[in-house]
KOLGU-716539 format. One record per residue: residue in one letter; x, y, z of N, C-alpha, C in turn. Coordinates in steps of 0.2 Angstrom, whole numbers, padded with zeros to 4 digits. Example, Ala and Ser with C-alpha at 12.3 -4.5 7.8 and 13.67 -1.06 7.14 Angstrom:
! residues 2
A; 0066; -0028; 0039; 0062; -0022; 0039; 0066; -0016; 0039
S; 0064; -0011; 0035; 0068; -0005; 0036; 0064; 0000; 0039
***
This chain:
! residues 153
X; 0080; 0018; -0055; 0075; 0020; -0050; 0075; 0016; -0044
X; 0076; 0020; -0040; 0075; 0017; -0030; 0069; 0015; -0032
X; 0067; 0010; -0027; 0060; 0006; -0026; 0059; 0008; -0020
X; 0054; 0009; -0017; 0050; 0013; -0009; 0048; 0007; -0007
X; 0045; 0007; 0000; 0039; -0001; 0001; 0037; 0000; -0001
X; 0030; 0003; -0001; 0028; 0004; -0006; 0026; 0001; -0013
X; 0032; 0002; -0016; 0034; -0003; -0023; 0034; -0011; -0023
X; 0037; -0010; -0016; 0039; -0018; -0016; 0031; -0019; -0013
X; 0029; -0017; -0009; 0019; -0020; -0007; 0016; -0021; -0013
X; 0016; -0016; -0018; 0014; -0018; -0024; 0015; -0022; -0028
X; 0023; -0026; -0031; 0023; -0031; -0032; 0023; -0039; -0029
X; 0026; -0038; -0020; 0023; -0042; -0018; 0015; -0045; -0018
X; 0010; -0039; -0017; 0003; -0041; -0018; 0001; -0044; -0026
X; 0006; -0040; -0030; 0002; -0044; -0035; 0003; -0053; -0036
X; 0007; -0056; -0032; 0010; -0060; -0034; 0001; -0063; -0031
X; -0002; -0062; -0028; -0009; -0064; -0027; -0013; -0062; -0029
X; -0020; -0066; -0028; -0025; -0066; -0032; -0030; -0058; -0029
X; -0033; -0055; -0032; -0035; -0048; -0029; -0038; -0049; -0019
X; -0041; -0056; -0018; -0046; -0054; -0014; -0040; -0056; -0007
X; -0036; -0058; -0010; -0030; -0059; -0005; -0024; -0053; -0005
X; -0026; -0049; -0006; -0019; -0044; -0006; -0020; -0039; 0001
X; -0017; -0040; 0005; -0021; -0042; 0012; -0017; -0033; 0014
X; -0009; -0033; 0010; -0004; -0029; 0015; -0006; -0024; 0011
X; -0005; -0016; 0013; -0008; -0010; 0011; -0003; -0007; 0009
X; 0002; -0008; 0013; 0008; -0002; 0013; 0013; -0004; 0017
X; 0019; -0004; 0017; 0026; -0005; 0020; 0030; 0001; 0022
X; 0033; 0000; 0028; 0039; 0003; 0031; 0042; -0003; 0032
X; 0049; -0003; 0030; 0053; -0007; 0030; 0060; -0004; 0030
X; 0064; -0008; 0035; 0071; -0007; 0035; 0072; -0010; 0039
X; 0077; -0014; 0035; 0079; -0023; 0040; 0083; -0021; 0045
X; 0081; -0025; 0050; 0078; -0031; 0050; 0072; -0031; 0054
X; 0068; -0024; 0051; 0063; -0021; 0055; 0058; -0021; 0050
X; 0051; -0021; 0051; 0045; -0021; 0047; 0038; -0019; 0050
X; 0034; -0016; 0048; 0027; -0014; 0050; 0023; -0011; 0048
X; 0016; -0016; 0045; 0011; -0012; 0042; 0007; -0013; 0042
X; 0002; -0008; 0041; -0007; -0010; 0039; -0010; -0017; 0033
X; -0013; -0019; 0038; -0017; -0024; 0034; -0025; -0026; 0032
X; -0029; -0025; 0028; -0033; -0026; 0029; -0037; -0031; 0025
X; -0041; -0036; 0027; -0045; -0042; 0026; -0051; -0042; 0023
X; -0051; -0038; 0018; -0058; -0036; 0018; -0065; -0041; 0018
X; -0064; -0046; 0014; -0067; -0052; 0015; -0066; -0059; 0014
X; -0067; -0065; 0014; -0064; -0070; 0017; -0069; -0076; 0011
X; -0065; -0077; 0005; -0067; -0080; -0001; -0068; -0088; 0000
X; -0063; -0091; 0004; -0066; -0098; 0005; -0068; -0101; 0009
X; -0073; -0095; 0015; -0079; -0097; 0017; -0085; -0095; 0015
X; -0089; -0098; 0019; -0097; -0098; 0015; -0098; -0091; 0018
X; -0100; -0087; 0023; -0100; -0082; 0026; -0094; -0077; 0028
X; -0096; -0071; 0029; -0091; -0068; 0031; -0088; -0071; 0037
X; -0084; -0070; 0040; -0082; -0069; 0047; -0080; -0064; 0050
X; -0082; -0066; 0055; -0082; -0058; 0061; -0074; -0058; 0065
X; -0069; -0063; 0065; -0062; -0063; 0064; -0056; -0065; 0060
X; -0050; -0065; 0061; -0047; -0067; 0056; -0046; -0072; 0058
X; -0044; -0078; 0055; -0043; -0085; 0056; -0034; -0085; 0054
X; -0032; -0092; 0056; -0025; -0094; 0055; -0025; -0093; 0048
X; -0028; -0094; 0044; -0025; -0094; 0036; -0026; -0088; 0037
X; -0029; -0082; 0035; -0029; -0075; 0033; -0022; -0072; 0038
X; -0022; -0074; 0046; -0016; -0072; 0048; -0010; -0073; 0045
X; -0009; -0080; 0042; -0005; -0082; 0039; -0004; -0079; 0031
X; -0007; -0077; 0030; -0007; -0072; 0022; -0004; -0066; 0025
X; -0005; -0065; 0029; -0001; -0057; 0029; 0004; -0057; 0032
X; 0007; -0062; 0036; 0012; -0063; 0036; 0017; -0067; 0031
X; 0015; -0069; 0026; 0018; -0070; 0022; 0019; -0065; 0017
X; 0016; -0061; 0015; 0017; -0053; 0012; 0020; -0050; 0014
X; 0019; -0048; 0022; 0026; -0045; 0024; 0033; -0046; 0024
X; 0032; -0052; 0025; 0043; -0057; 0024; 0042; -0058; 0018
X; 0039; -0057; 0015; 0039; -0058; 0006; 0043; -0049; 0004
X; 0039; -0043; 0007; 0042; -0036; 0005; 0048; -0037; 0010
X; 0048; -0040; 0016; 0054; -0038; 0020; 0061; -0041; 0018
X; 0060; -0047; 0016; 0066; -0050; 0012; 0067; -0046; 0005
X; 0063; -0045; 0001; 0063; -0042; -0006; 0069; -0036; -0003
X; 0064; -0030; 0002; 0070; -0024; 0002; 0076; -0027; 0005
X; 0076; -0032; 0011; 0084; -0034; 0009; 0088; -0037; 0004
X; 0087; -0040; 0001; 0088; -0039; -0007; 0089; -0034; -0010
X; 0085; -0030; -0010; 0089; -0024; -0012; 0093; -0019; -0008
X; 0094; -0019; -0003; 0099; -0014; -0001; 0104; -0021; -0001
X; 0104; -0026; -0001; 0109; -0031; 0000; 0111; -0030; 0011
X; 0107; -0030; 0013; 0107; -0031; 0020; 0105; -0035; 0021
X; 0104; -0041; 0025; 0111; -0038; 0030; 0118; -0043; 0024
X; 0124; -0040; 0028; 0130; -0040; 0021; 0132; -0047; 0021
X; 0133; -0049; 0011; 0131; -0057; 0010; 0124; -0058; 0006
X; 0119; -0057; 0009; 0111; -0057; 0006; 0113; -0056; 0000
X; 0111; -0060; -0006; 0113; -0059; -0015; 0108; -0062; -0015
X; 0102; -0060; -0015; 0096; -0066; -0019; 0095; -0058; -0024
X; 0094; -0059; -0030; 0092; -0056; -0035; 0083; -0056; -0034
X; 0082; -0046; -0034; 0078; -0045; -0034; 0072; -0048; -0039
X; 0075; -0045; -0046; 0069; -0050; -0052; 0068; -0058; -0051
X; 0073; -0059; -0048; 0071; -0069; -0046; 0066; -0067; -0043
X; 0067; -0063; -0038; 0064; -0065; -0030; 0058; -0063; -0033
X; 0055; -0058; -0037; 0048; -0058; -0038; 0044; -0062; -0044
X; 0048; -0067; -0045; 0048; -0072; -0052; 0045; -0078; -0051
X; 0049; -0081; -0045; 0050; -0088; -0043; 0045; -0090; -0036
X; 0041; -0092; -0036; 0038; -0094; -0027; 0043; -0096; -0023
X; 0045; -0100; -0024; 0050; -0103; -0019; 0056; -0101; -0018
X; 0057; -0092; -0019; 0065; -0090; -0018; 0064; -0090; -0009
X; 0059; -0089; -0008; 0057; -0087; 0000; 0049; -0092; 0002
X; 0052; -0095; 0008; 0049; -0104; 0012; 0048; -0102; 0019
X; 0042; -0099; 0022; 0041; -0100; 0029; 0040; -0109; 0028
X; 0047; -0112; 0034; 0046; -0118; 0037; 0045; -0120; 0041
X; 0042; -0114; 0046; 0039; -0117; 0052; 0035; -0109; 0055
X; 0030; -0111; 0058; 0026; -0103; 0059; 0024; -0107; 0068
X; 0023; -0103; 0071; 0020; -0102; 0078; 0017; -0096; 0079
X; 0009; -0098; 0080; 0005; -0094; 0083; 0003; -0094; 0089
X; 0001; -0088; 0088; -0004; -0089; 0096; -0008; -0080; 0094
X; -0015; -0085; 0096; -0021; -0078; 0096; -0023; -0077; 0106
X; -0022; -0070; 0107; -0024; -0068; 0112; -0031; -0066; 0114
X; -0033; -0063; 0108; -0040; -0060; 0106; -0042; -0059; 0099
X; -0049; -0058; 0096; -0051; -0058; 0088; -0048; -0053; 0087
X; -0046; -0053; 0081; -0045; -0048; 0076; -0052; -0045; 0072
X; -0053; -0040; 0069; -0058; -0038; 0067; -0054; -0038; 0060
X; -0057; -0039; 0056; -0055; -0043; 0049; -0060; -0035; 0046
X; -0064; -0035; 0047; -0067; -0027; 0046; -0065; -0019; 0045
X; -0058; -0018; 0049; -0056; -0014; 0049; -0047; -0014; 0049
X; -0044; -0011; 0046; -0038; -0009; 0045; -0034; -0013; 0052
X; -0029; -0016; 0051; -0025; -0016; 0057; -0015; -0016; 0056
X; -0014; -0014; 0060; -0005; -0016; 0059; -0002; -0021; 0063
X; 0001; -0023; 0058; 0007; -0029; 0060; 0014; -0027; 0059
X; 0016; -0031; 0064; 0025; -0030; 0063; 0030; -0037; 0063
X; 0035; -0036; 0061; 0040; -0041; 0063; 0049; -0039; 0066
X; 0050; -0043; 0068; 0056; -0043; 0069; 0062; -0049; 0065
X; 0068; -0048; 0062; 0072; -0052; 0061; 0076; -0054; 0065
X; 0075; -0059; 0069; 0081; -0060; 0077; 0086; -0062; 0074
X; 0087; -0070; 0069; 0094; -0072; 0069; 0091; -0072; 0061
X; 0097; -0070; 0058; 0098; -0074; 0051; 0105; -0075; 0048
X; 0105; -0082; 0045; 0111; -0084; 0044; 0113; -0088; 0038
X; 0116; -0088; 0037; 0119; -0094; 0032; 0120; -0102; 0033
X; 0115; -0105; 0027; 0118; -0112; 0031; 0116; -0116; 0024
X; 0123; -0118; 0021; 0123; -0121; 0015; 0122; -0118; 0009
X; 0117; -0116; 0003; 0114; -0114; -0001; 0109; -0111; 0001
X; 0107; -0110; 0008; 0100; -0106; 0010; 0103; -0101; 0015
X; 0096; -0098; 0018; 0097; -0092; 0024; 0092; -0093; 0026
X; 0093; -0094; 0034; 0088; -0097; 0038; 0089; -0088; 0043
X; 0081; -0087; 0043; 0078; -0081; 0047; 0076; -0084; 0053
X; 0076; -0081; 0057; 0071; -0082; 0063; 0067; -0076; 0065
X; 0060; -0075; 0062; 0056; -0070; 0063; 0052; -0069; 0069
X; 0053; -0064; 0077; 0046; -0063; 0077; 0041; -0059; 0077
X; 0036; -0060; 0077; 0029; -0055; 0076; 0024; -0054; 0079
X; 0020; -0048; 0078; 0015; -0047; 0083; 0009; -0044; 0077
X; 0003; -0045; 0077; -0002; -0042; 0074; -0008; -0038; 0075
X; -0010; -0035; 0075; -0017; -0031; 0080; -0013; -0028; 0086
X; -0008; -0027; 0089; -0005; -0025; 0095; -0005; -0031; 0100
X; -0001; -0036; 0096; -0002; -0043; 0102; -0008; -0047; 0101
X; -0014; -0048; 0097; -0020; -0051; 0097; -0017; -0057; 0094
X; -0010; -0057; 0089; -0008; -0061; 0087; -0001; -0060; 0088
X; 0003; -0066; 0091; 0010; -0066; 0090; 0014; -0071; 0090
X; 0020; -0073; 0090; 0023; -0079; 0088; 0031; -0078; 0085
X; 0033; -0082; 0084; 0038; -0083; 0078; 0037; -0088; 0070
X; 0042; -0085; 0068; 0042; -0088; 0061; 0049; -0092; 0060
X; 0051; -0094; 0055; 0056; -0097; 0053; 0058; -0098; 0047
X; 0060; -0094; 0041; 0060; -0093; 0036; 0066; -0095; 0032
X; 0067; -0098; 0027; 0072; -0103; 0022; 0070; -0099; 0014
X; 0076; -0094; 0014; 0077; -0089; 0007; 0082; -0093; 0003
X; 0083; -0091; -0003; 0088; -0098; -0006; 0092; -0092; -0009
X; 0098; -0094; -0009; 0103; -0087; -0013; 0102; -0088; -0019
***
């Protein structure tokens, strides 16, 4: 059976705990990604908040390079990429953001639905790993940056 995003969202999110499963739905086709996220409420503080902070940002960006690597693992793109699907939703540490760069432009409303996307600029081989260079945008620019992500074959 072909797996959609979809599928991969769903086992992505589950790898978290409910009030953290942030990503809704995936389009994906590497080394391209973009989806809806929403935030619904914010478990390790005392009160709601009225934006999204660095940590919840950073949760949805790790769900999306978590489905975006998975479907390249499965179509085996780009060519070389062998990391094993069933590892990859096994193991935490098949896939390492090792360095993240933000920048907020404006608040996100954590209230209502938003989309994010990424880009994979460089990715390469380098030893027993595969180093990504991802960047991204969230809410339309409110957030963006790069990433730098260490997959392990």
């Amino acid at each position: 059976m072909r797996m959609t995003g979809n599928d991969i969202v769903e086992k992505v999110t589950a790898l978290y705990a409910p009030p953290y499963r942030y990503l809704q739905d995936a389009h994906i086709d590497f080394p391209h990604a973009n989806r809806r996220f929403f935030v619904e409420k914010t478990e390790y503080f005392a009160h709601q908040l009225d934006h999204v902070t660095d940590v919840e940002a950073q949760i949805c960006l790790n769900q999306l390079c978590y489905a975006t690597f998975a479907e390249a693992a499965l179509t085996k793109k780009p060519e070389g990429f062998s990391s094993s699907l069933d590892e990859y939703f096994q193991k935490s540490d098949v896939m390492v953001i090792v360095e993240s760069r933000k920048r907020f432009t404006r608040k996100i409303d954590p209230r209502v639905p938003f989309i994010g996307g990424l880009a994979v600029e460089r990715f390469r081989k380098q030893g027993s790993l595969y180093l990504a260079s991802v960047d991204f945008s969230l809410d339309n620019g409110a957030a963006s940056g790069n990433l730098l992500v260490a997959l392990k074959e």
